[in-house]
C-alpha positions in Angstrom: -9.7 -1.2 0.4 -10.3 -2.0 -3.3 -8.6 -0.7 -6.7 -11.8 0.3 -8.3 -11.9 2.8 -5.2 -8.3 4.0 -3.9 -8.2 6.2 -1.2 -7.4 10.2 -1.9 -4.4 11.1 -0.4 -6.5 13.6 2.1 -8.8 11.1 4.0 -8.7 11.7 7.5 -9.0 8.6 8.4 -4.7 7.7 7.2 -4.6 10.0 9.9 -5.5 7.7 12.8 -2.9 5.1 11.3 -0.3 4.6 14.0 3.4 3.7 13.2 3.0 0.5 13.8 0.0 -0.1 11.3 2.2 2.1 8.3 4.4 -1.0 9.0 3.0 -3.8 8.7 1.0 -2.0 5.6 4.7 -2.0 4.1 5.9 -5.3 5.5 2.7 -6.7 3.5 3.5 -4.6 0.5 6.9 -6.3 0.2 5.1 -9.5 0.3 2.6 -9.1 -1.7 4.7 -7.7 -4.5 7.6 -10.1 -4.3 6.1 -12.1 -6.8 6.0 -9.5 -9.3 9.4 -8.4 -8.9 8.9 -5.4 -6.6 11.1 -5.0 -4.1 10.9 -1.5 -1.2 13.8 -2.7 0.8 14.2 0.7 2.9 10.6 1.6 2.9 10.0 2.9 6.5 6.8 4.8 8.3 7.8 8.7 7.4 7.6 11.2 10.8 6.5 13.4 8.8 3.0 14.8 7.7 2.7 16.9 4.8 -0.4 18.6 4.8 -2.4 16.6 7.0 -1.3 13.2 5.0 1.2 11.0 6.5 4.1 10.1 4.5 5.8 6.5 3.8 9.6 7.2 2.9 10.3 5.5 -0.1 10.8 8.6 -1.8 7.9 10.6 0.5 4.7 8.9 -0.8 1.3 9.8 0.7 0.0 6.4 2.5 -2.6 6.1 0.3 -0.3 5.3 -2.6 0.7 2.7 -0.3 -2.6 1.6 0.2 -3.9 1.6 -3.1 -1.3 0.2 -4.5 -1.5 -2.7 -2.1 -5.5 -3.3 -3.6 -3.7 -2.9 -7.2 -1.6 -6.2 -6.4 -4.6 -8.2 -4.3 -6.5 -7.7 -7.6 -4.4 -8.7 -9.6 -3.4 -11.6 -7.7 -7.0 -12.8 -7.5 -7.4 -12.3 -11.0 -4.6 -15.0 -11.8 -5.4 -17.3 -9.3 -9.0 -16.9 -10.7 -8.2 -17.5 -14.1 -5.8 -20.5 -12.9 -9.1 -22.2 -11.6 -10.7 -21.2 -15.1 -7.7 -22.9 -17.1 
């Protein structure tokens, strides 16, 4: 996963995540955004697939908004710890 190459809403492979993974993917996204001021206190896997892409409920977003937005924050994490070291 990387930000200079999200993931389109229609891979198959968001397909083969299970519940389970959707979760901890969100339980990570709350952690990792925390910092920033981000908070997705009801976010929960969505039962539903909308044409072939499974949905996270915050609102109905495809997983890969979930995903990408997930390598947004890593990024830009790294790049502050990075520059940190620099300073």
């Amino acid at each position: 996963m990387s930000a200079h190459h999200p993931i389109e809403p229609s891979d198959p492979v968001l397909l083969h995540l299970t519940p389970r993974q959707l979760t901890e993917l969100i339980v990570e996204l709350r952690t990792e955004s925390r910092q920033f001021g981000l908070l997705w206190p009801s976010a929960i896997p969505g039962e539903t697939d909308l044409h072939g892409r499974r949905l996270i409920d915050i609102g109905n977003i495809p997983t890969s908004t979930l995903i990408n937005l997930l390598a947004l924050l890593r990024e830009y994490r790294r790049s502050l710890d990075t520059r940190h070291l620099v300073e």
